[in-house]
C-alpha positions in Angstrom: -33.2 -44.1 -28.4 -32.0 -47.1 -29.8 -32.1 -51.1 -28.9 -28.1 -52.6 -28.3 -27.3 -54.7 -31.0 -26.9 -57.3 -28.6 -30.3 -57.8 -28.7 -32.3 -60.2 -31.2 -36.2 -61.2 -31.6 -37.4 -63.9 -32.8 -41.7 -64.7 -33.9 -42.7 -67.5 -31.8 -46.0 -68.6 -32.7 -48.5 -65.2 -32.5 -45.8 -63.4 -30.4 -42.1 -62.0 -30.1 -39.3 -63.3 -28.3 -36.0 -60.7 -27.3 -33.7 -62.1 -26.1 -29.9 -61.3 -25.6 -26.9 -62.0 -27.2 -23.4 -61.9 -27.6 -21.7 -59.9 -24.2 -25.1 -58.7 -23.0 -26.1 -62.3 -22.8 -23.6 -62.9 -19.5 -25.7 -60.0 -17.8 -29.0 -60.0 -19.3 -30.9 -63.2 -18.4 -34.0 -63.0 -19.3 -36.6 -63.0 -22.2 -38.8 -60.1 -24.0 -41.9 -61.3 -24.8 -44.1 -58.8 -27.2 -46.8 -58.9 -29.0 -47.1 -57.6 -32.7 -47.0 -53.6 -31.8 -44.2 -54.2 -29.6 -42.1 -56.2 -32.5 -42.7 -53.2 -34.7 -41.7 -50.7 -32.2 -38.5 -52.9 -31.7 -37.3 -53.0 -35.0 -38.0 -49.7 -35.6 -35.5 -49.2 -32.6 -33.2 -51.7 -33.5 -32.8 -50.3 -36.6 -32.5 -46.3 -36.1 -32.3 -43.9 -33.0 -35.5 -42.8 -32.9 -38.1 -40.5 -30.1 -41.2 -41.5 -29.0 -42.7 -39.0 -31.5 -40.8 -40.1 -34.1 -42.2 -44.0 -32.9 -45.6 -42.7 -32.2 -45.8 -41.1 -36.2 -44.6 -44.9 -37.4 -47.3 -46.5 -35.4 -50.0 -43.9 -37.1 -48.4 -45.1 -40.7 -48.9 -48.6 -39.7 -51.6 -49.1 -37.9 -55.7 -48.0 -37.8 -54.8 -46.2 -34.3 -55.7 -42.6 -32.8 -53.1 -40.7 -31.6 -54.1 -40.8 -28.2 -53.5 -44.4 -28.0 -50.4 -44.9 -29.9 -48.5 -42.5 -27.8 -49.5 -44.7 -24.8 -48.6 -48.0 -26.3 -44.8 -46.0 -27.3 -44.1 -44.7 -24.1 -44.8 -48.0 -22.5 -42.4 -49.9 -24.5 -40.2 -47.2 -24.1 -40.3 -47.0 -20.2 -40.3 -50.9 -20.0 -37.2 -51.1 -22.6 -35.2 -48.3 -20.7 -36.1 -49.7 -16.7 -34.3 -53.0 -18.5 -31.3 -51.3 -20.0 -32.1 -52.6 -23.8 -31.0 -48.8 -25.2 -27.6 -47.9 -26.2 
């Protein structure tokens, strides 16, 4: 999985903005909003094609996380960013 480079996020304030750009702009009218996991799950997608066990290992590295919970918090993001057509 990957995010379209159409996409770009932006910190506002103690969250994440997504929004589109570019072509995908003229279809996709709406915002992202996401908090500081979701960010670093989104640049890690924006920036390589990635699974969620690939995603769920980065969140481990990063963050003082089980397992458990980081593989919910990845396939959230994952299901939310794919029922909105942000993957290539």
């Amino acid at each position: 999985m990957q995010i379209k480079s159409d996409f770009t996020i932006q910190k506002v304030g103690n969250s994440y903005i997504a929004v589109a750009v570019g072509e995908t702009s003229k279809t996709f009218h709406a915002m992202i909003k996401l908090n500081e996991t979701g960010a670093f799950l989104w640049k890690k997608l924006a920036e390589n094609d990635l699974t969620e066990e690939q995603l769920t290992n980065a969140l481990l590295n990063e963050y003082d996380v089980d397992r458990e919970t980081a593989a919910r918090d990845v396939r959230a993001i994952v299901e939310s960013l794919a029922a909105n057509g942000i993957f290539r």
